[in-house]
RONUPA-375223 format. One record per residue (C-alpha): residue number from 0; residue in one letter; x, y, z. Coordinates in Angstrom, 1 decimal, padded with zeros to 4 digits, m for minus. Each point is the difference from the previous one (the first is absolute). Layout:
N
<r><k>NUM</k><r>a</r><east>X</east><north>Y</north><up>Z</up></r>
...
//
This chain:
149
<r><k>0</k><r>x</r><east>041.7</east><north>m046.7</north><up>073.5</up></r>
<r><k>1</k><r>x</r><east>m000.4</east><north>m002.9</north><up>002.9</up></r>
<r><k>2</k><r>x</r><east>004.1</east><north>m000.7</north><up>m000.1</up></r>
<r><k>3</k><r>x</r><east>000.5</east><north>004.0</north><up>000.5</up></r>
<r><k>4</k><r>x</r><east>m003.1</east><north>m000.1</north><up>002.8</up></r>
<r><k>5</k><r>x</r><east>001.8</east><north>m003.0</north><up>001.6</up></r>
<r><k>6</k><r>x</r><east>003.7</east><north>001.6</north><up>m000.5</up></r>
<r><k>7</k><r>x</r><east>m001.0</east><north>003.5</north><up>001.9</up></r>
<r><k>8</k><r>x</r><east>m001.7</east><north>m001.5</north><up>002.5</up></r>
<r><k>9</k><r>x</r><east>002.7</east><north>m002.9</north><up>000.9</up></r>
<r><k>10</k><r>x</r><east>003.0</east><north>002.7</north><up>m000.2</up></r>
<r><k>11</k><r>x</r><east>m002.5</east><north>002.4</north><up>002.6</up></r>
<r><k>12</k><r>x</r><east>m000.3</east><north>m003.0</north><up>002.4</up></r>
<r><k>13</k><r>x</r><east>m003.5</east><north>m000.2</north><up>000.0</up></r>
<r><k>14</k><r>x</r><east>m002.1</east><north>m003.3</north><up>000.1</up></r>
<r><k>15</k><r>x</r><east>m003.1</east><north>m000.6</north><up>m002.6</up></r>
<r><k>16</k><r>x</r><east>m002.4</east><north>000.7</north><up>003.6</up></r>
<r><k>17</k><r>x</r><east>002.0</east><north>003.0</north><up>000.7</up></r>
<r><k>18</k><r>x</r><east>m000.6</east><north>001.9</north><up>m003.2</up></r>
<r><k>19</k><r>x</r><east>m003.8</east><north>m001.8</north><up>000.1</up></r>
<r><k>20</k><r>x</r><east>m000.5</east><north>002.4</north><up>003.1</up></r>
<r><k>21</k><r>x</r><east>002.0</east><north>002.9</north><up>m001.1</up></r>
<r><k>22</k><r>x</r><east>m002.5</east><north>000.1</north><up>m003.3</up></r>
<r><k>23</k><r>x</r><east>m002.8</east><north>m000.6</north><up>002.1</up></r>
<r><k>24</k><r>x</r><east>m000.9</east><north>m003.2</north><up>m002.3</up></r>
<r><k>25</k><r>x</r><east>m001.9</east><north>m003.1</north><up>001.9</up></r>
<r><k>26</k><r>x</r><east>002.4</east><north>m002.9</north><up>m001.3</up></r>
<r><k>27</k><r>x</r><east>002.9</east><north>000.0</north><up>m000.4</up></r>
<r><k>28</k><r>x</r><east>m000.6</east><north>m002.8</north><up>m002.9</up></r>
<r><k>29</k><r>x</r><east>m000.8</east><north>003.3</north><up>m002.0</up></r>
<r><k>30</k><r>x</r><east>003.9</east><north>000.7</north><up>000.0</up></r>
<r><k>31</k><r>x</r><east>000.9</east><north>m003.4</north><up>m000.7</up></r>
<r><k>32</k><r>x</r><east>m002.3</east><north>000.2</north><up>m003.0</up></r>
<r><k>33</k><r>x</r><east>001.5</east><north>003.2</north><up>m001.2</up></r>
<r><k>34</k><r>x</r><east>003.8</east><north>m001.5</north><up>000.5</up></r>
<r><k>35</k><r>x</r><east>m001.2</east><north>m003.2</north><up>m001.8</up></r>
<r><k>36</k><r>x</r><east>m001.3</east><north>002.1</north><up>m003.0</up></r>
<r><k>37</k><r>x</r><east>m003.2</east><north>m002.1</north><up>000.3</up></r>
<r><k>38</k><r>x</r><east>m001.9</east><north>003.6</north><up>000.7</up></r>
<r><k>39</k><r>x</r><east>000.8</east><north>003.2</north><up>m001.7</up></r>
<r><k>40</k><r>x</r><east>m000.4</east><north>002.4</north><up>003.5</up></r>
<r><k>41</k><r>x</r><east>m002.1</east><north>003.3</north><up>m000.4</up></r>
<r><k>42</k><r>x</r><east>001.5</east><north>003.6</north><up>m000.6</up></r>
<r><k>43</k><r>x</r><east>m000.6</east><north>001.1</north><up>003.2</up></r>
<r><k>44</k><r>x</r><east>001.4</east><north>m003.5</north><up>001.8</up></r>
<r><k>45</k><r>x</r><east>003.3</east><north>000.8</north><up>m002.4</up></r>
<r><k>46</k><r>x</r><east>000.6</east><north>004.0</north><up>001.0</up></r>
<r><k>47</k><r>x</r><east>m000.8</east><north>m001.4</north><up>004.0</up></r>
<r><k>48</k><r>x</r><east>002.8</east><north>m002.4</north><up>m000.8</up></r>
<r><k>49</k><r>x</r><east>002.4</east><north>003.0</north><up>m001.3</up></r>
<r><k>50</k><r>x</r><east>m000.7</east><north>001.5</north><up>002.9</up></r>
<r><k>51</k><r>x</r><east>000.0</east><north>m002.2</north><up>002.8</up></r>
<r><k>52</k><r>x</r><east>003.3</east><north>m002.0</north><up>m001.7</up></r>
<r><k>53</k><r>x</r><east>001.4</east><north>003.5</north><up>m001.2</up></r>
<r><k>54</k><r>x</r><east>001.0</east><north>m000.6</north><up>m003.6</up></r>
<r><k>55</k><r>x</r><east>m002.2</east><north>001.4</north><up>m003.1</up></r>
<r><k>56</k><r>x</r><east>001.1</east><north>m003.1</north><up>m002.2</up></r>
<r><k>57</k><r>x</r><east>m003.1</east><north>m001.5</north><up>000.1</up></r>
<r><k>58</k><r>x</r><east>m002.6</east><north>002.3</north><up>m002.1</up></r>
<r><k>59</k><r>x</r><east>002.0</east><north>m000.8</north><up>m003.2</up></r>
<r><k>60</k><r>x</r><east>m000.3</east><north>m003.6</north><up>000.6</up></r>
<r><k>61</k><r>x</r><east>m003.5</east><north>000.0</north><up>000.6</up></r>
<r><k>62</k><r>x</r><east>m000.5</east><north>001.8</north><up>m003.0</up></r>
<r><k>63</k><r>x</r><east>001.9</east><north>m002.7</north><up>m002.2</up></r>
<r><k>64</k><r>x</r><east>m001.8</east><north>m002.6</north><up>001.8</up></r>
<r><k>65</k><r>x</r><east>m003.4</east><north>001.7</north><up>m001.3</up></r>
<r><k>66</k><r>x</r><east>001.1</east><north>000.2</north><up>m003.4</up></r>
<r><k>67</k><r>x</r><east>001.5</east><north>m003.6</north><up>m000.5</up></r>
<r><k>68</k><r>x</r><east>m003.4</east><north>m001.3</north><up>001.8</up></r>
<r><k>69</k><r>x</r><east>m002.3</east><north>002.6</north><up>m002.1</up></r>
<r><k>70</k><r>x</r><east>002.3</east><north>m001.6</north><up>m003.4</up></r>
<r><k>71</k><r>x</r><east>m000.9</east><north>m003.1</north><up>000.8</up></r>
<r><k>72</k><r>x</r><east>m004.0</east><north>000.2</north><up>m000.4</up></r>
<r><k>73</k><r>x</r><east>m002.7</east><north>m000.9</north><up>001.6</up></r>
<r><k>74</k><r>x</r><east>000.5</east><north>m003.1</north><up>001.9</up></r>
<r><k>75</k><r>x</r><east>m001.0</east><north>m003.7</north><up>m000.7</up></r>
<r><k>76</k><r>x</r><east>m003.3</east><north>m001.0</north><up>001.4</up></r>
<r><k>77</k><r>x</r><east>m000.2</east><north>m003.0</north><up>002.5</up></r>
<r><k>78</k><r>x</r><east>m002.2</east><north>m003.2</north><up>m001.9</up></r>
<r><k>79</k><r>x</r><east>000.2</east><north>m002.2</north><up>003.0</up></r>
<r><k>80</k><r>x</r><east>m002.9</east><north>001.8</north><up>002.1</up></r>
<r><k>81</k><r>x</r><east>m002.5</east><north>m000.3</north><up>m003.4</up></r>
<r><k>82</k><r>x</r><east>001.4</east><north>m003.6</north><up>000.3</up></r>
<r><k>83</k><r>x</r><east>m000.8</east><north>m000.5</north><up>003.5</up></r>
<r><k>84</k><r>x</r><east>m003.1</east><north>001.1</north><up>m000.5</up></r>
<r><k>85</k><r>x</r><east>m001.5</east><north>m001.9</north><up>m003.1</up></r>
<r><k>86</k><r>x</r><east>001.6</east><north>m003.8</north><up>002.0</up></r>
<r><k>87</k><r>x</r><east>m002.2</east><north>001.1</north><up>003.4</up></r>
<r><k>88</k><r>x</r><east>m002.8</east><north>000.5</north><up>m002.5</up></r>
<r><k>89</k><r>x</r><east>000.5</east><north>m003.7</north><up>m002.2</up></r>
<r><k>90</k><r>x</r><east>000.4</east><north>m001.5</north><up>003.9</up></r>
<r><k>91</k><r>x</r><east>m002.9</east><north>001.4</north><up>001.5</up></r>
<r><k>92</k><r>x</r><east>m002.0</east><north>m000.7</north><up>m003.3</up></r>
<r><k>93</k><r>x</r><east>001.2</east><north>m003.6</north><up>000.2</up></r>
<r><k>94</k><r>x</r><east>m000.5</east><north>m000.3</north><up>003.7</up></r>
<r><k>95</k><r>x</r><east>m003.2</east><north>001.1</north><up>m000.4</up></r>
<r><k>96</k><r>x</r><east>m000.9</east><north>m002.5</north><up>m002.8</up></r>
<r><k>97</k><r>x</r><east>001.7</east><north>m002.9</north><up>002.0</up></r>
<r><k>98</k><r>x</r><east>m002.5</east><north>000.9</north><up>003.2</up></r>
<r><k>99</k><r>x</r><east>m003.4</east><north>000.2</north><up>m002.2</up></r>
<r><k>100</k><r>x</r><east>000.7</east><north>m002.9</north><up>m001.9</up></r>
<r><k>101</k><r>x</r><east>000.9</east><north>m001.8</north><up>003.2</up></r>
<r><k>102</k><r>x</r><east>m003.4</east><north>000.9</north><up>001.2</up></r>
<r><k>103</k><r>x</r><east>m002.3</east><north>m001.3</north><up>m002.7</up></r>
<r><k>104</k><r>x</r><east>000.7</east><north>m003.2</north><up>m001.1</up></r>
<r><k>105</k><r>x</r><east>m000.6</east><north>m000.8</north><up>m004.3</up></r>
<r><k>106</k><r>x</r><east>m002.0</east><north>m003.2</north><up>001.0</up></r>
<r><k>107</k><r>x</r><east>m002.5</east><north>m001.2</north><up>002.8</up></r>
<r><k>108</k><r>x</r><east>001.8</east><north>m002.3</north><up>002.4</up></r>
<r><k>109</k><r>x</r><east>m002.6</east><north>m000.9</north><up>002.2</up></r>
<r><k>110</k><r>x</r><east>000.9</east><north>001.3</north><up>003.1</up></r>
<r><k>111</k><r>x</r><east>m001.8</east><north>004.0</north><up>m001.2</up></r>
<r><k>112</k><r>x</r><east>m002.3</east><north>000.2</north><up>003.5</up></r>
<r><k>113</k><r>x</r><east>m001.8</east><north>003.0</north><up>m002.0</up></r>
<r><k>114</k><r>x</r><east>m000.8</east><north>m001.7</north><up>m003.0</up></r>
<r><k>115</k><r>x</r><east>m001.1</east><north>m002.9</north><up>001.6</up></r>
<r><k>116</k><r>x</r><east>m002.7</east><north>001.7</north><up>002.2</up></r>
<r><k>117</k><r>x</r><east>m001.2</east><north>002.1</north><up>m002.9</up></r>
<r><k>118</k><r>x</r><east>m000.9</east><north>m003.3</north><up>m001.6</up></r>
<r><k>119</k><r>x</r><east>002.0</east><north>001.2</north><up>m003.1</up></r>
<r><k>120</k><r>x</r><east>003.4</east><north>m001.5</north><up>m001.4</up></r>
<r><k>121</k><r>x</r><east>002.8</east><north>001.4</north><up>000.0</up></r>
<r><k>122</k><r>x</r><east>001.9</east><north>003.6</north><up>m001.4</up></r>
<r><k>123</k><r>x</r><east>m000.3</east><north>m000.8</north><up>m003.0</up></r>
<r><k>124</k><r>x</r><east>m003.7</east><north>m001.3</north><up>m000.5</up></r>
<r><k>125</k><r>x</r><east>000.8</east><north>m003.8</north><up>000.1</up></r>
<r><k>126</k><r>x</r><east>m002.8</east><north>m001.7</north><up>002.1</up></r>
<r><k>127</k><r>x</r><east>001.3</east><north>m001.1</north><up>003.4</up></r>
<r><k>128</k><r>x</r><east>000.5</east><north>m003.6</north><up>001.1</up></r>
<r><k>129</k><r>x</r><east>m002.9</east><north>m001.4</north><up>002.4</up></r>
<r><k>130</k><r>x</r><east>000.6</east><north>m002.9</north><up>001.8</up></r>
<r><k>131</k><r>x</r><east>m002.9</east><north>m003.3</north><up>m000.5</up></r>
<r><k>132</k><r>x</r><east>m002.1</east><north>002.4</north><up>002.2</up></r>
<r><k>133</k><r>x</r><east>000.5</east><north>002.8</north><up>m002.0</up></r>
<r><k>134</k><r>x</r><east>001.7</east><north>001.8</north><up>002.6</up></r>
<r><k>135</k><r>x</r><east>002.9</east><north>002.2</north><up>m001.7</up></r>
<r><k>136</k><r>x</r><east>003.3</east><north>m001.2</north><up>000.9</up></r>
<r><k>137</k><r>x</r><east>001.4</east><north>002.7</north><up>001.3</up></r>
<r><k>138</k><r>x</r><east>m002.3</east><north>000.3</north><up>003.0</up></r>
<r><k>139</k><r>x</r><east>001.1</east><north>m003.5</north><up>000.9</up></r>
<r><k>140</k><r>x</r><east>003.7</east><north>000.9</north><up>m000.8</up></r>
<r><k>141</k><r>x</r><east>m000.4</east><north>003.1</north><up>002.5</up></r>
<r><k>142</k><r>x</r><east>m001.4</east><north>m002.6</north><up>002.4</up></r>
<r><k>143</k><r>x</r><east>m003.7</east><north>001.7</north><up>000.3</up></r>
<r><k>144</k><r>x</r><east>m002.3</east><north>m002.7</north><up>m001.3</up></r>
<r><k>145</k><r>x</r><east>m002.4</east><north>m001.5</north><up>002.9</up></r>
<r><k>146</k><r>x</r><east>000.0</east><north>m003.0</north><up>000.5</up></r>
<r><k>147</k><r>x</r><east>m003.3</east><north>m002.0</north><up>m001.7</up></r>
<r><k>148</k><r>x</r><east>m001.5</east><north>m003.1</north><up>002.0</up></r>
//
C-alpha cells in the first residue's frame, strides 16, 4: 500500500507537505509513515487519498494490508519496560541500604557525641570509653571537655 501511496503521489507532482495540507493532516510524518508501511493509515485517510490523488487503487490495498496484519495475531509484547522497571527498583533498594548503613555504624568508635553525653556506650550497648577522669571520649574527641585545674 505505501509503494502505490508513494507512486500516485510522486507521478501527481505533489510533495509529502503538499498532500499533508490537502488531507488536512498536522504532519506530514503521517504520510511518510503510511509510504514506509510503518502505519497502516485509516479508511477515511485512504478514500481522502483516492480522492485528492484521483485513483481508487488504494481501498483494495488497504484491505489486504488488514488481513495480512489481522493473520498475523496479536502482536509481541515489549519485556524491556517490566525490565526497566524491576533494575530502578534493585537500585533504589540498594541505594537506600548503602545510605542507612552508612549512617549507623556496627561498632562504637568513640567519636558518637550522642552517646557520649547520654553517659551510655555505644549503638550497640557496649559501655563507652572514659578517659582517667571518666569523661567519655567522645566529648574530648568533639573538643567539648573543659578544661580541669
Amino acid at each position: 500500500m505505501g509503494r502505490e501511496l508513494r507512486r500516485l503521489r510522486v507521478s501527481r507532482g505533489m510533495s509529502q507537505r503538499a498532500l499533508t495540507k490537502q488531507l488536512g493532516l498536522s504532519a506530514h510524518s503521517n504520510i511518510a509513515d503510511y509510504e514506509s508501511g510503518r502505519r497502516i493509515p485509516p479508511r477515511d485517510i485512504v478514500l481522502e487519498c483516492e480522492r485528492v490523488l484521483g485513483s481508487n487503487t488504494l481501498s483494495p490495498l488497504l484491505e489486504d494490508a488488514l488481513a495480512a496484519r489481522a493473520a498475523a495475531g496479536p502482536p509481541k509484547r515489549r519485556r524491556w519496560p517490566y525490565v526497566a522497571v524491576g533494575a530502578a527498583m534493585v537500585i533504589a533498594v540498594v541505594g537506600a541500604a548503602v545510605l542507612l548503613r552508612r549512617d549507623k555504624p556496627s561498632i562504637w568508635d568513640g567519636n558518637d557525641l550522642q552517646a557520649g553525653q547520654l553517659g551510655g556506650g555505644g549503638r550497640d550497648g557496649a559501655p563507652g570509653r572514659r578517659d582517667e577522669n571518666g569523661v567519655p571520649l567522645s566529648l574530648i574527641h568533639a573538643g567539648l571537655r573543659r578544661r580541669r585545674s
